[in-house]
N, C-alpha and C positions, 0 to 999 in steps of 0.2 A: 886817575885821568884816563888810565887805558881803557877802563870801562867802555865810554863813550861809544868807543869803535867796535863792541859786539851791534852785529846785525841785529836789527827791530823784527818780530816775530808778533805776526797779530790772532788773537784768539781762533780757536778751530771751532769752525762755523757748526751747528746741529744741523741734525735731520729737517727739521721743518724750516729750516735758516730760506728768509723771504729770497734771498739770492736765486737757487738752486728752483725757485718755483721762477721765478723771475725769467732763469736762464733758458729755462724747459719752452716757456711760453714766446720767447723771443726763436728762439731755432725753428718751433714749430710753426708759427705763424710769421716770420717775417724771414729767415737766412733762406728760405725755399724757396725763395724764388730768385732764380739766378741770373737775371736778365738786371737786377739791381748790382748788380757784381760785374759784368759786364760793360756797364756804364762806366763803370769806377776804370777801367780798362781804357777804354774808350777815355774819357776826359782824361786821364796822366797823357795817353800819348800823342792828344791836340793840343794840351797846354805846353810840353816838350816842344813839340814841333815850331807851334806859337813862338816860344822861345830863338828859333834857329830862325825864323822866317823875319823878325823884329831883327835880330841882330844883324840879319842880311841886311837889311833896310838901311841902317848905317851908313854900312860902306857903300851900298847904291844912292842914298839918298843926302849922305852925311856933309857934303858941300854948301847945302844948304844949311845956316847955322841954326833956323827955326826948327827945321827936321830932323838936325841933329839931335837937338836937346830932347824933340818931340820924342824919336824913337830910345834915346836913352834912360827916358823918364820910365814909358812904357818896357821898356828893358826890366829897369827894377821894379815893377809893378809884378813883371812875369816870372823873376825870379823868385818875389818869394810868394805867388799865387803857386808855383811848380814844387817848391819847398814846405810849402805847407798842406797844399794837397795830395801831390802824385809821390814827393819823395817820403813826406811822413806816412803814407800808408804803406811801401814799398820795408820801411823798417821794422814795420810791425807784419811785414809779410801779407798784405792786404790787395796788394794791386791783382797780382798773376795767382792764381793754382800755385804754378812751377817756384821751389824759391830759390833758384838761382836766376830765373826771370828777374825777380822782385830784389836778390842782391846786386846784378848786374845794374837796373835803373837807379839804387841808390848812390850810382857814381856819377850823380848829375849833382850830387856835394860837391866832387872834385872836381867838376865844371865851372862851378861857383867858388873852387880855390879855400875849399872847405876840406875834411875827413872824415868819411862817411863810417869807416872803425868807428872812430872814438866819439862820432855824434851818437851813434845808435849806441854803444855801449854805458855811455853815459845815463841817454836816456831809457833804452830799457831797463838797467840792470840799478839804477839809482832814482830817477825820476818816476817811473813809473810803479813800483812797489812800496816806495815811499812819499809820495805825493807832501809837501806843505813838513816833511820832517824834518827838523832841527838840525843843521849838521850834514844831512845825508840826500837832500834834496840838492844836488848842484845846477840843476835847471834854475829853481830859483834863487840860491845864492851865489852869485858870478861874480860880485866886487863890494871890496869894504866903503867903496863910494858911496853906496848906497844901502840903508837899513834896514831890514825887512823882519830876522828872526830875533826875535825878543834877547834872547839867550848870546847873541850876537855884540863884540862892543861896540860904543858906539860912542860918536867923536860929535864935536862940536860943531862941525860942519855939516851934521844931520839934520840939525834945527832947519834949515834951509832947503834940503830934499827934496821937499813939493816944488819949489820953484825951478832950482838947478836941472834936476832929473830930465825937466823936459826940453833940455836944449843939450842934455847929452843923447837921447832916446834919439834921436836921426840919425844917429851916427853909430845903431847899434849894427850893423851889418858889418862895417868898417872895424868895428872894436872885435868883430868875430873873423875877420879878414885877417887883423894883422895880429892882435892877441889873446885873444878865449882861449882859440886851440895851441898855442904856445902854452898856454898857463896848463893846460890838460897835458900835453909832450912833455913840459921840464918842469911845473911848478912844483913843491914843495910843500908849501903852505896849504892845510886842511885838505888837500888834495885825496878824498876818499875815493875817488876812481881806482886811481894806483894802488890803493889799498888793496883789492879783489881783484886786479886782473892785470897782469905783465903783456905791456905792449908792443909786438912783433915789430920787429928790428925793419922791416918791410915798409911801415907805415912811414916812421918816420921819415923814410926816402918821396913816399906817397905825400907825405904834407909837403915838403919844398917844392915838391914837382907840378902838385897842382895851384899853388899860390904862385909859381913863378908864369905858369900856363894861363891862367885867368888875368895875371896881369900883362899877359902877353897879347892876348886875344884879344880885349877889352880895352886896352889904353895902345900898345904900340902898335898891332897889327893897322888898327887907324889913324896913327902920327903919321905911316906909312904910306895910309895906299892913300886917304882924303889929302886934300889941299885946303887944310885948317889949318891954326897954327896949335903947336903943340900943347900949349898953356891953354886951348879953350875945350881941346878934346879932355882933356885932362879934367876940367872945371863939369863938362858935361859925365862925364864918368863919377864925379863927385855926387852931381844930382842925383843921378841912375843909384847912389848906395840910400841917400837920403829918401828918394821915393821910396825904395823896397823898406828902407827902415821903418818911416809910418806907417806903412801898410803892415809890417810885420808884430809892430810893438803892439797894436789894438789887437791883437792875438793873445800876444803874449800876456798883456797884462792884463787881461780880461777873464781870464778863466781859474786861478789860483790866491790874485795877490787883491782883494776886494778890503775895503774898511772893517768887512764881519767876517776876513782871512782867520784861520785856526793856525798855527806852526806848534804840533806838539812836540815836546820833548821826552825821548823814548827815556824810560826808564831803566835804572842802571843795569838790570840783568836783560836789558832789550826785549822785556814782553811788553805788547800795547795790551792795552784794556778793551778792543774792540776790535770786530771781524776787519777782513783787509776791506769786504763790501761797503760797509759802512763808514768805512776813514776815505773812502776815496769818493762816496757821497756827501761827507762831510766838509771836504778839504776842496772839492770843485763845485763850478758854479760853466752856465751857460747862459749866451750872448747871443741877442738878434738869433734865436732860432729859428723863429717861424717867420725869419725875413729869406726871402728866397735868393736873392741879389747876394745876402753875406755867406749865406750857404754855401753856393757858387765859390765864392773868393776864397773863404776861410776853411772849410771843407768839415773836419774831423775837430773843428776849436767852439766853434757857435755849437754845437754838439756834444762836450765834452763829459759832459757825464757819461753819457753814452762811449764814449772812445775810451774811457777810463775803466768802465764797467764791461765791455768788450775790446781791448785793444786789440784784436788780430780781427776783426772784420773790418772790410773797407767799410769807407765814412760816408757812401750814398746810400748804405743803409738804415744811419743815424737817425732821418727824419719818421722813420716808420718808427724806431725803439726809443726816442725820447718821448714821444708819449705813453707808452706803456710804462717809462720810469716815473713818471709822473705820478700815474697813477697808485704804484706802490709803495712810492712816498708817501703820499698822503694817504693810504691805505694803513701804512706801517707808522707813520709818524715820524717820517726821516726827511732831512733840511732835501729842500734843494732847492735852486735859485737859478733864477733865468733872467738879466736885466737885457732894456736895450743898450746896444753899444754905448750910447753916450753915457749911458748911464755908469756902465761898469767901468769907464773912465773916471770919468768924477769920483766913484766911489774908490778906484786907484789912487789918486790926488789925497785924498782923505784918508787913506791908509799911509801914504808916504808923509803925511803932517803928523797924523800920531803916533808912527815907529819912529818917527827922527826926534822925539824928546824920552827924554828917559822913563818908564812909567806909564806910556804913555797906548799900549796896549795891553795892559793888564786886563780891562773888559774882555777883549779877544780872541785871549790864547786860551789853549784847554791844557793847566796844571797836570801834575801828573797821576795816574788814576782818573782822571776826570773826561777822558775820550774815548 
């Protein structure tokens, strides 16, 4: 059983490995020009702002109960446009040059009553080198509520997943509010994070203080200064997680967890059978790319092959490198998928109907040896 927990280790790529021609021809033709970089600069710290200027609106405007609600919607709309753009690049060190610039803005987590440690450690150091891995992906296994990795048990209550799923998914901000990052600090259970990295005694201070802070800001500083009753700011603060949560989950569950999702399982002495380029070609998929509106919103996610394939460049200059991946896929004969949004919904729904029965992604998955 210890097995399990040797780190996954993917084959060492050759000299002529399509990657390395891949990487030469995206630096040379597209990172040079720096005014794409720039932007990327520029939009984190309008959408930031955007943020402080909405929440002012509140307390200026928040009397009225239609503006209330209005500006709280638009709140969570801006928090996770700001989390998904300006802070997810800032973790992969993409916003600024400087990366204490780039550490410093990724404390608009603990704005959001979040921890900006244990997000980014998570998702660098497990999500991002193991994409769709069995076990060691904690991006995508977050709760036994729901089924995803084959290898996974799975309970009765799964049959139902397609339905349920989508009346808990509004309330994923709130589940990350009050327990994901508890389950990261104290859990116990398959908690591979803790495995590789002991968490400064620091943070923990850093998690109450910014959960006590965002709820400080956010629900009492306007029980206080508005002339609402406390039960409707309360109800509108509810909205504000709901709206960020739909806007956040077609993200989320758009780029990994599709009906033709892979979750391989690493083989007992943790060697994979394929370059890390190609399991992370394999294993992601991109959304409304060439829509410019979702671009905008979702930044580094409608993009993701590209952000997976480059994660430490910022994501406005995905639209130039996702067609060049394109191209060497179908050069090389390597998957990649691009649905529209609605699409990669639907195809979600259909992944959660046939992992919530037993057997029921056997098509699916790549056995072992077989990735």
């Amino acid at each position: 059983m210890e097995q399990i927990f040797i780190r996954p280790t993917y084959k060492k790529a050759g000299p002529n490995d399509f990657f390395r021609k891949l990487q030469k021809e995206v630096q040379d033709n597209v990172l040079t020009d720096t005014s794409i970089q720039r932007k990327n600069v520029i939009k984190s710290i309008s959408v930031l702002l955007f943020y402080f200027i909405l929440y002012a609106c509140i307390l200026i405007f928040g009397n009225n109960v239609w503006l209330l609600f209005l500006f709280y919607i638009f709140l969570g709309f801006s928090t996770m446009i700001l989390f998904i753009n300006a802070f997810h690049d800032a973790a992969h060190g993409a916003v600024f040059k400087n990366k204490k610039l780039n550490k410093r803005f990724m404390y608009v987590l603990e704005l959001f009553g979040s921890n900006s440690y244990i997000w980014s450690k998570r998702h660098l150091l497990l999500h991002h080198p193991y994409p769709n891995v069995q076990n060691w992906d904690t991006d995508i296994k977050q709760s036994d509520i729901v089924h995803l990795f084959p290898e996974s048990p799975i309970l009765k209550i799964h049959k139902y997943q397609h339905i349920y799923m989508w009346f808990i998914y509004p309330f994923y901000t709130l589940n990350w509010l009050f327990n994901r990052d508890f389950k990261d600090f104290f859990g116990t259970k398959d908690n591979y994070l803790k495995r590789i990295l002991r968490i400064p005694k620091i943070e923990y201070f850093k998690l109450f203080a910014a959960k006590i802070f965002n709820v400080f800001y956010l629900v009492i500083v306007p029980i206080l200064f508005l002339n609402q009753p406390w039960y409707l700011i309360v109800f509108a603060w509810l909205v504000m997680h709901i709206a960020a949560s739909m806007l956040g989950v077609i993200a989320l569950i758009s780029t990994h967890v599709d009906e033709d999702a892979v979750f391989p399982m690493p083989p007992e002495d943790g060697k994979m059978d394929t370059t890390w380029a190609i399991h992370q070609l394999t294993v992601t998929k991109d959304f409304s790319a060439d829509n410019k509106l979702a671009n905008f919103l979702f930044g580094g996610f409608t993009h993701h092959v590209a952000h997976h394939l480059f994660p430490h460049v910022a994501h406005t200059y995905y639209p130039k490198i996702t067609p060049i991946i394109r191209r060497y896929a179908k050069e090389y004969g390597f998957p990649y998928t691009c649905y529209p949004a609605y699409q990669a919904i639907r195809s979600h729904y259909f992944l959660l109907k046939k992992s919530g029965v037993k057997g029921g992604l056997k098509e699916s998955i790549f056995a072992h040896g077989e990735i």
